[in-house]
TORPA-4810 file (N, C-alpha, C, O; in nm, 3 decimals):
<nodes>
NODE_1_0.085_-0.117_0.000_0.000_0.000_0.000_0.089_0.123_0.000_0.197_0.111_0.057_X
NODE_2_0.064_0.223_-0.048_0.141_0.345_-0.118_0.046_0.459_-0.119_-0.062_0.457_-0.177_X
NODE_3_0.109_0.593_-0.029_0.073_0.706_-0.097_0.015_0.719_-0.251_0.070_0.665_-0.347_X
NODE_4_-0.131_0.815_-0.260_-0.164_0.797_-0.379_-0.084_0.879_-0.491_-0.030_0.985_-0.459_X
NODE_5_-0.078_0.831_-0.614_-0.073_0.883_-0.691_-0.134_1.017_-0.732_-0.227_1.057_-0.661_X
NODE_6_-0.097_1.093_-0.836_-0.173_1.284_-0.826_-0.354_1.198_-0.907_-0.466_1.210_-0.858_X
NODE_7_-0.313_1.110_-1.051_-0.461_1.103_-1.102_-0.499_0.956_-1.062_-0.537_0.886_-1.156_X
NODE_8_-0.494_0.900_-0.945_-0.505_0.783_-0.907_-0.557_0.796_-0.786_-0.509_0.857_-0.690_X
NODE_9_-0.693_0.713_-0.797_-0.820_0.758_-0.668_-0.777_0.645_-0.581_-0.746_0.534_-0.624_X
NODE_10_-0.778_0.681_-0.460_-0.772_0.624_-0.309_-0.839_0.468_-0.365_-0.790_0.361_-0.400_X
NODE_11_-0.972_0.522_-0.352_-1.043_0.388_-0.345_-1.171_0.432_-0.452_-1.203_0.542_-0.498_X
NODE_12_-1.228_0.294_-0.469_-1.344_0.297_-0.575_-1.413_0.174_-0.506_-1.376_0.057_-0.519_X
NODE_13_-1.519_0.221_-0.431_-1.621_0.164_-0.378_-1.723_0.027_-0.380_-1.756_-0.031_-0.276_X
NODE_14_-1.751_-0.001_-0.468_-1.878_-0.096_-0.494_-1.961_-0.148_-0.417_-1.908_-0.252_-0.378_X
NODE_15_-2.101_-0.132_-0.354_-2.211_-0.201_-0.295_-2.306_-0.139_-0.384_-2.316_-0.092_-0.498_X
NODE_16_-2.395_-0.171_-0.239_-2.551_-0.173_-0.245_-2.608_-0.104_-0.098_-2.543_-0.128_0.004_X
NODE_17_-2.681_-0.051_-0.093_-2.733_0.012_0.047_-2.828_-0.049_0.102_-2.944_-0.057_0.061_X
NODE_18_-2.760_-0.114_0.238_-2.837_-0.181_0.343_-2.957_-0.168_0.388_-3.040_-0.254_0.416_X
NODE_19_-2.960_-0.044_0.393_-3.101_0.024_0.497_-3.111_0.170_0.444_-3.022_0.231_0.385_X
NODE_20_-3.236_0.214_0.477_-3.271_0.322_0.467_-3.359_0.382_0.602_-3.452_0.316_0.647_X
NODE_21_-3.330_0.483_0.647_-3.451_0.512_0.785_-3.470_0.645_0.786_-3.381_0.730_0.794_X
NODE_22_-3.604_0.666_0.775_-3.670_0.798_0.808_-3.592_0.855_0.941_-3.590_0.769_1.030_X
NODE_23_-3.517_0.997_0.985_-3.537_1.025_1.069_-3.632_1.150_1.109_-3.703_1.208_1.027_X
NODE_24_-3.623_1.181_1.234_-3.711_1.329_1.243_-3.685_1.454_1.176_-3.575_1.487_1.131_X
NODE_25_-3.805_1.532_1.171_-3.719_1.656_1.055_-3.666_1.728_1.132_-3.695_1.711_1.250_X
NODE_26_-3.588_1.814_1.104_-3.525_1.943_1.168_-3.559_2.068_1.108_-3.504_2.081_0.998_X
NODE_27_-3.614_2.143_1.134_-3.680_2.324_1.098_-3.750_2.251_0.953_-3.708_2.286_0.842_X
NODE_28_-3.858_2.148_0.968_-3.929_2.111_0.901_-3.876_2.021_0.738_-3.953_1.986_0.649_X
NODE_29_-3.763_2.006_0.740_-3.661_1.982_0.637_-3.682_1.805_0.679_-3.683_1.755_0.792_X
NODE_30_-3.695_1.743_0.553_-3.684_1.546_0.612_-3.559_1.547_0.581_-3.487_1.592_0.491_X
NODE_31_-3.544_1.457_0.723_-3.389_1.403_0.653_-3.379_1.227_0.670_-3.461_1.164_0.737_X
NODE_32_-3.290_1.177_0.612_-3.318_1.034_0.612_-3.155_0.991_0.645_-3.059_1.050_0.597_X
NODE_33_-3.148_0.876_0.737_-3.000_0.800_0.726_-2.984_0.703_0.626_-3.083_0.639_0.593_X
NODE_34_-2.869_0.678_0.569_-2.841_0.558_0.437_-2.731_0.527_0.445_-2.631_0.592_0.413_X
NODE_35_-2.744_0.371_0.512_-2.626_0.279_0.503_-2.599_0.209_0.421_-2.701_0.150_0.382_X
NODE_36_-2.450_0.159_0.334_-2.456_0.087_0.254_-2.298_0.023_0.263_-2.203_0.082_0.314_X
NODE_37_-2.296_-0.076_0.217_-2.154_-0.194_0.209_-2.068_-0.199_0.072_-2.125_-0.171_-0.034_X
NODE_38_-1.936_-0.233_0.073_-1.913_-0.240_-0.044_-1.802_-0.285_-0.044_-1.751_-0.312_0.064_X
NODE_39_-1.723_-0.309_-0.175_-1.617_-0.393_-0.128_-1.530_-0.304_-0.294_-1.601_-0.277_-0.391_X
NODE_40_-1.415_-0.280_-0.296_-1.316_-0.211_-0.345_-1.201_-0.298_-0.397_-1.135_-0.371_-0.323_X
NODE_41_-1.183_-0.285_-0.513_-1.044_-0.336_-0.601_-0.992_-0.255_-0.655_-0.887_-0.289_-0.709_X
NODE_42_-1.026_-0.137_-0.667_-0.912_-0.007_-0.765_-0.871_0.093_-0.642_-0.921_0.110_-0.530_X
NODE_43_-0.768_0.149_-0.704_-0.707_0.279_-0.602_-0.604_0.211_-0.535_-0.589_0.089_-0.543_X
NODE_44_-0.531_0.290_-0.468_-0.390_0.287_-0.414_-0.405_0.219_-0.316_-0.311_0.146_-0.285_X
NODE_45_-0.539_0.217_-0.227_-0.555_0.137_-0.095_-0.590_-0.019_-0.125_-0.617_-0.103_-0.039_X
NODE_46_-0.584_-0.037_-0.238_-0.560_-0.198_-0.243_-0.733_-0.262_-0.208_-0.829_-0.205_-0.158_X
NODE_47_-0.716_-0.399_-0.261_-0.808_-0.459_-0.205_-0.855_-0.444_-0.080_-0.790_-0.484_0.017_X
NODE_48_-1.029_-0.357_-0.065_-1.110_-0.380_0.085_-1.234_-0.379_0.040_-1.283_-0.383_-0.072_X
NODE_49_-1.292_-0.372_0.190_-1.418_-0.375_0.248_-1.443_-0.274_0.255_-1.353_-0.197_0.222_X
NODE_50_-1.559_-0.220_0.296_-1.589_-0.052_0.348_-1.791_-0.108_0.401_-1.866_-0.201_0.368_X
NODE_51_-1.803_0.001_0.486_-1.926_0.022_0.529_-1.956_0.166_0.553_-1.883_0.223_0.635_X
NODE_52_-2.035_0.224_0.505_-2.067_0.413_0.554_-2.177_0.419_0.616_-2.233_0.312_0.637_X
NODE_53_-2.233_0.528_0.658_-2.350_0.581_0.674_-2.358_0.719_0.713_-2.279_0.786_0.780_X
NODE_54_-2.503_0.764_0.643_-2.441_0.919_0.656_-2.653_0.972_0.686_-2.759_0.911_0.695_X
NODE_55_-2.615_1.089_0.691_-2.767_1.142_0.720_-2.787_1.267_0.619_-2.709_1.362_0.617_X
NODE_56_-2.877_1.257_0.552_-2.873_1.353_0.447_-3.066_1.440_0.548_-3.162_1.404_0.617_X
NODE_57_-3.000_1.585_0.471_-3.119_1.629_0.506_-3.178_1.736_0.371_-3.090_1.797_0.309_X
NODE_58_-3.281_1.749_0.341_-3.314_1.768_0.203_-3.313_1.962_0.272_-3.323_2.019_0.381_X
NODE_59_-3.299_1.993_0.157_-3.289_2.134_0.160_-3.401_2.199_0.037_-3.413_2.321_0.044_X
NODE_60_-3.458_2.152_-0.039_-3.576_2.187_-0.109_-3.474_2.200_-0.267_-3.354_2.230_-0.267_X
NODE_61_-3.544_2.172_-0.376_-3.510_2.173_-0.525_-3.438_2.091_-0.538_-3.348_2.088_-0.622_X
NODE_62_-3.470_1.993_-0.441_-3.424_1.842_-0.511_-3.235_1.852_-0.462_-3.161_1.762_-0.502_X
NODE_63_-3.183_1.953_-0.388_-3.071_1.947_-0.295_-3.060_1.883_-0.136_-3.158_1.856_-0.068_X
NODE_64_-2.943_1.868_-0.100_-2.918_1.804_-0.006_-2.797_1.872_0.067_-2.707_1.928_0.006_X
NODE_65_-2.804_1.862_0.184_-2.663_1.837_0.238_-2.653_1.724_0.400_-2.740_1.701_0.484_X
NODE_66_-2.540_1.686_0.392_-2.519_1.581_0.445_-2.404_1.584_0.556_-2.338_1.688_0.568_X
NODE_67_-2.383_1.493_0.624_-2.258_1.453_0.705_-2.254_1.273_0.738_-2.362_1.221_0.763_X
NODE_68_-2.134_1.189_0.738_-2.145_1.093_0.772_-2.011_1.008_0.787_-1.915_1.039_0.715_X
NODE_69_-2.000_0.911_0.868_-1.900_0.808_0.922_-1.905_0.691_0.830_-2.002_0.634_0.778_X
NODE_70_-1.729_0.661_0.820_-1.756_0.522_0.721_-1.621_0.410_0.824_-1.570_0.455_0.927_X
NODE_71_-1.597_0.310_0.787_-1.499_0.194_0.809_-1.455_0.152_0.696_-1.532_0.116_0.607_X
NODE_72_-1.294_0.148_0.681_-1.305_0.077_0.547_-1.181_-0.090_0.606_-1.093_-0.043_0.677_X
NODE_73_-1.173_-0.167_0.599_-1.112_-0.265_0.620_-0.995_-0.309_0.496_-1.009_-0.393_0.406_X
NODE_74_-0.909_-0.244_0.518_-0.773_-0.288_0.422_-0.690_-0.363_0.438_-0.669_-0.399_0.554_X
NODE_75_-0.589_-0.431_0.308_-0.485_-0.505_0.417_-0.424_-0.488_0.526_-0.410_-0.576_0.611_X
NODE_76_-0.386_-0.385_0.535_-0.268_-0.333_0.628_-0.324_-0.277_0.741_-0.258_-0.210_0.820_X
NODE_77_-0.461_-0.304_0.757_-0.523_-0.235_0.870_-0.661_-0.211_0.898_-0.738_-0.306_0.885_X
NODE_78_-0.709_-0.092_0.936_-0.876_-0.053_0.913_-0.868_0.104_0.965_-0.816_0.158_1.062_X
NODE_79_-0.933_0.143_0.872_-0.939_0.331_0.872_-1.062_0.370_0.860_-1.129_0.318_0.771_X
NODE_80_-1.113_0.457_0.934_-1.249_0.526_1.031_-1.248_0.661_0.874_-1.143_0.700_0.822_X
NODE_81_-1.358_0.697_0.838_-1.386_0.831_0.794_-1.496_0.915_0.874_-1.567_0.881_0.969_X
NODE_82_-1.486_1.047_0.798_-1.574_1.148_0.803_-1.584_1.157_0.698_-1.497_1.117_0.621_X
NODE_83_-1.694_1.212_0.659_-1.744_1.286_0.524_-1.834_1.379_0.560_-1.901_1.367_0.662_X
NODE_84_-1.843_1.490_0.471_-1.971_1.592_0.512_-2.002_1.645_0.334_-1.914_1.589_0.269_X
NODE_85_-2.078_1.715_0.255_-2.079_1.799_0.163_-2.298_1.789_0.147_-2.393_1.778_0.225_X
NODE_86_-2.275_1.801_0.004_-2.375_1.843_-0.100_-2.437_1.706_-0.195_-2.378_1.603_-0.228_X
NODE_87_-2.538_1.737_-0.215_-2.549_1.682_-0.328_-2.723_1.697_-0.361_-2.804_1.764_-0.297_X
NODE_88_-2.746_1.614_-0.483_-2.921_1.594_-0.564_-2.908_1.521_-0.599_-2.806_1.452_-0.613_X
NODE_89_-3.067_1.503_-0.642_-3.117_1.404_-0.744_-3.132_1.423_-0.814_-3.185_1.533_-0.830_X
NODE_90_-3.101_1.338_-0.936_-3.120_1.369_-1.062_-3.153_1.218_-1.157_-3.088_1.115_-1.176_X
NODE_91_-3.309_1.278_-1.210_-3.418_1.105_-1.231_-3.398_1.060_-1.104_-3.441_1.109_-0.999_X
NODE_92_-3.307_0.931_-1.127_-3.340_0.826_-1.063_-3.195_0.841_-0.940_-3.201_0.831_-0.818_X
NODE_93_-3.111_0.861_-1.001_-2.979_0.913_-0.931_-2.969_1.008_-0.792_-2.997_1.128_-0.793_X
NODE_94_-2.938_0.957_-0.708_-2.885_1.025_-0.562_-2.758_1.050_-0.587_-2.689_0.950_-0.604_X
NODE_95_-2.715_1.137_-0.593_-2.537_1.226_-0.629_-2.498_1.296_-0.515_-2.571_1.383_-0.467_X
NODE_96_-2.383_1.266_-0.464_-2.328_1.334_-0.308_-2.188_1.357_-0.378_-2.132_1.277_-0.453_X
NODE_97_-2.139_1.492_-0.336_-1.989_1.502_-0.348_-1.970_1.604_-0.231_-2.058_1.678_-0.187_X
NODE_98_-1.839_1.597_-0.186_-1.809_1.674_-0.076_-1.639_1.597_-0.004_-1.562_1.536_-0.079_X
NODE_99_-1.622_1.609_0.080_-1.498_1.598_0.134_-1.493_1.510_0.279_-1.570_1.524_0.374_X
NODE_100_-1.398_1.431_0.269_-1.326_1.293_0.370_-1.210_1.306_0.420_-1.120_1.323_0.338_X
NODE_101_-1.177_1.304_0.550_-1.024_1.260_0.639_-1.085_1.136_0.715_-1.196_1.095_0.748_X
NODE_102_-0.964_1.103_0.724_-0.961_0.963_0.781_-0.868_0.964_0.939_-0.813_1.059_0.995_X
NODE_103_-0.877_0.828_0.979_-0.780_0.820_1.082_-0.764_0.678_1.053_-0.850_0.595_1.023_X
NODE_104_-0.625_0.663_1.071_-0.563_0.522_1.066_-0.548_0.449_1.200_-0.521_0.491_1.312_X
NODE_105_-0.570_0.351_1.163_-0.635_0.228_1.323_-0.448_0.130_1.272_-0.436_0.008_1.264_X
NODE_106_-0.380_0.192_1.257_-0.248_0.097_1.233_-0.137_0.198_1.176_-0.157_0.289_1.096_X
NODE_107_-0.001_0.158_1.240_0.065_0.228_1.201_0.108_0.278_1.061_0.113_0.397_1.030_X
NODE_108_0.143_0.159_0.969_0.162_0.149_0.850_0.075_0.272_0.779_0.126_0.339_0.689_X
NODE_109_-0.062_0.296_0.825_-0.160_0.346_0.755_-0.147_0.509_0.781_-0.205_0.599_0.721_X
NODE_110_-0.050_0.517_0.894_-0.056_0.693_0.964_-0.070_0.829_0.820_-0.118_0.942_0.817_X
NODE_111_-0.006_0.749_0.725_-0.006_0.837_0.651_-0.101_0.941_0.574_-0.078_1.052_0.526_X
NODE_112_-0.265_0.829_0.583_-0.382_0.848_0.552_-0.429_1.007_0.653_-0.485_1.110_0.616_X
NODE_113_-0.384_0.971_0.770_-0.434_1.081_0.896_-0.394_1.234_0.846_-0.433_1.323_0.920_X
NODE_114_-0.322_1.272_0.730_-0.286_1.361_0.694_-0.366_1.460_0.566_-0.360_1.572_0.516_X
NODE_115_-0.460_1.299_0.551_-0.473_1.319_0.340_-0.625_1.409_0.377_-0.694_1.381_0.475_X
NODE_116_-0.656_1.513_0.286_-0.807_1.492_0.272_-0.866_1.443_0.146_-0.793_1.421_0.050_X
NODE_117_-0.968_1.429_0.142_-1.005_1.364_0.009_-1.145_1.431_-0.036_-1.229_1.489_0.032_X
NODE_118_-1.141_1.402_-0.188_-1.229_1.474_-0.238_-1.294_1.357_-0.314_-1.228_1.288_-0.392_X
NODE_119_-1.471_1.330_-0.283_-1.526_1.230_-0.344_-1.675_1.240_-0.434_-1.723_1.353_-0.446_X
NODE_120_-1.725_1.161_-0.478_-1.827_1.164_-0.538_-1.926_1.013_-0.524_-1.883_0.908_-0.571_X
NODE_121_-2.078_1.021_-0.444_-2.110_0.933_-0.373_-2.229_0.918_-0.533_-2.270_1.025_-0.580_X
NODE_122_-2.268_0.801_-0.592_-2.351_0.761_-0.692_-2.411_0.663_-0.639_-2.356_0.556_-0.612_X
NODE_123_-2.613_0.709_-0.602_-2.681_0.570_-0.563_-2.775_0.583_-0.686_-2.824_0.688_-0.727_X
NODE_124_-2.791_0.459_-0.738_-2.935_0.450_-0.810_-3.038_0.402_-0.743_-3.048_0.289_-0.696_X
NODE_125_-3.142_0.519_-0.737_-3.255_0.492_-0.640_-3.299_0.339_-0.689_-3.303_0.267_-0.590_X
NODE_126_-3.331_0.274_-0.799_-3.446_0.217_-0.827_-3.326_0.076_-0.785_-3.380_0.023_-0.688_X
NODE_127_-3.241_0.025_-0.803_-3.165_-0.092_-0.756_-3.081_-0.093_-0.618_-3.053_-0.187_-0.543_X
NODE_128_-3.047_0.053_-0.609_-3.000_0.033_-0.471_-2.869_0.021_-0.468_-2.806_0.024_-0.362_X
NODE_129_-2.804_0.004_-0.608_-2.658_-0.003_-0.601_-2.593_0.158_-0.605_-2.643_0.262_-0.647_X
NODE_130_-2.486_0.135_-0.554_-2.397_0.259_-0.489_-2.280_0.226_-0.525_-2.247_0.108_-0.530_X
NODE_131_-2.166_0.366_-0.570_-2.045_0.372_-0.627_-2.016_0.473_-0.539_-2.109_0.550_-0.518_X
NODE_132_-1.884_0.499_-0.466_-1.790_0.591_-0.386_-1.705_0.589_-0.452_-1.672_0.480_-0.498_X
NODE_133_-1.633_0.703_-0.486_-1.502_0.733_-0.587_-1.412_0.842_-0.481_-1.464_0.948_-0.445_X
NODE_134_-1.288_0.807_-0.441_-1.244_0.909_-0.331_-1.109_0.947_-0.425_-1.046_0.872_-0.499_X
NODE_135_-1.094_1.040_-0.406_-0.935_1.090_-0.453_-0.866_1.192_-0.367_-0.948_1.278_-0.335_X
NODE_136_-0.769_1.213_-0.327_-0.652_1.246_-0.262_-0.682_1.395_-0.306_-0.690_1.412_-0.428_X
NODE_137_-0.703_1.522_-0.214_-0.695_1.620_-0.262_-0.558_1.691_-0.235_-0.508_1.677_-0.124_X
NODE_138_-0.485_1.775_-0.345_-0.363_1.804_-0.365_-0.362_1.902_-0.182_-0.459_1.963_-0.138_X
NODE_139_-0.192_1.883_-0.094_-0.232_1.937_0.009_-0.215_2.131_0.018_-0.175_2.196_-0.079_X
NODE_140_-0.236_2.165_0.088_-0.288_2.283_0.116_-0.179_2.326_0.198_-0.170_2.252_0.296_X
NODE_141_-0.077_2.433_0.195_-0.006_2.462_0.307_-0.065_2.514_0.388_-0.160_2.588_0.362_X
NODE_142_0.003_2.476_0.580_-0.044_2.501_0.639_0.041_2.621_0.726_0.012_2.652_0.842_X
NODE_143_0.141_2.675_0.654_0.223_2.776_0.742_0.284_2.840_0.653_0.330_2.778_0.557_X
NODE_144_0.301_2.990_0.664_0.390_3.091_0.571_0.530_3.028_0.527_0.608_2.983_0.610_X
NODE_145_0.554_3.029_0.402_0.697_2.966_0.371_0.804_3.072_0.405_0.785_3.193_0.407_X
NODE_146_0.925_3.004_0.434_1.017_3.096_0.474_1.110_3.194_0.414_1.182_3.112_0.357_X
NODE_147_1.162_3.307_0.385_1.176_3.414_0.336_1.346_3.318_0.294_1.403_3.234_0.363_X
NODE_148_1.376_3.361_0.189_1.481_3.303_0.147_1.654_3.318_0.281_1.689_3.419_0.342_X
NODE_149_1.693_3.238_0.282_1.801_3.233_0.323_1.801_3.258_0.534_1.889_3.296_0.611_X
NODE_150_1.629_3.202_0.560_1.569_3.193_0.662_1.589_3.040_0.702_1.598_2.951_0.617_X
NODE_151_1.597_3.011_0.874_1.611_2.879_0.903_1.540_2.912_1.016_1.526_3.019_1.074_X
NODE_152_1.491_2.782_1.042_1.399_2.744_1.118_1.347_2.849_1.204_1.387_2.957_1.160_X
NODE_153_1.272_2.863_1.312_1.153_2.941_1.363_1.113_3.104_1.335_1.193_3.188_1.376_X
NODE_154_1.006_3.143_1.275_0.996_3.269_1.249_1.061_3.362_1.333_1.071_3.320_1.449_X
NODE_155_1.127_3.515_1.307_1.145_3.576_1.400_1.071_3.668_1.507_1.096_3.726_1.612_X
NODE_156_0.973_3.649_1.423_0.863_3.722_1.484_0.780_3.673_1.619_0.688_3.741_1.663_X
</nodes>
């Protein structure tokens, strides 16, 4: 297992969604939870498993926004997500895209604890099958770079 590649997605998903459950609305908005299973052969993370679930709450014109927890079971270990974003329907199609960090349950995997990821969630309402596509989003610095011919701690 290997850091991803720049056009080479983490993982590529495959199930079907377990369950579906009404929950209560919030400021009159339905929202529903949707679990689903799947099992993965492409992407850098190698042959796994995965399970998600997330809670979408409808926002009117056929939009959404969401938040939700996944497991994915890899060789080298097992890694916890978050996800949160957007998404609609469209026909028959439930479409979620939005953004994932992880935490690694094994050392080997620490590297994941760093990545965020940028994905795109595909259910077809009428069969129930579901596609997750995650990819590695390029990282983001997190501190002013240093003024040429500068070493270590700002002076400021």
């Amino acid at each position: 297992m290997h850091p991803p590649h720049p056009h080479e997605p983490l993982l590529v998903l495959r199930g079907r969604v377990e369950s579906r459950r009404v929950l209560r609305p919030v400021a009159n908005a339905p929202r529903m939870e949707i679990s689903f299973s799947g099992t993965c052969s492409e992407g850098s993370l190698g042959a796994a498993s995965g399970a998600c679930s997330f809670v979408a709450q409808a926002n009117g014109g056929g939009t959404y926004v969401w938040h939700g927890r996944g497991v994915f079971f890899l060789p080298d270990g097992c890694v916890s997500s978050r996800s949160w974003g957007r998404g609609l329907r469209d026909g028959h199609w439930l479409i979620y895209k939005g953004s994932m960090t992880f935490q690694a349950h094994a050392t080997v995997l620490n590297w994941l604890d760093i990545i965020e990821a940028a994905f795109e969630y595909r259910q077809d309402m009428l069969s129930l099958d579901a596609t997750l596509c995650c990819h590695a989003v390029p990282a983001q610095p997190r501190a002013l770079p240093l003024f040429p011919n500068q070493e270590g701690d700002s002076p400021c």
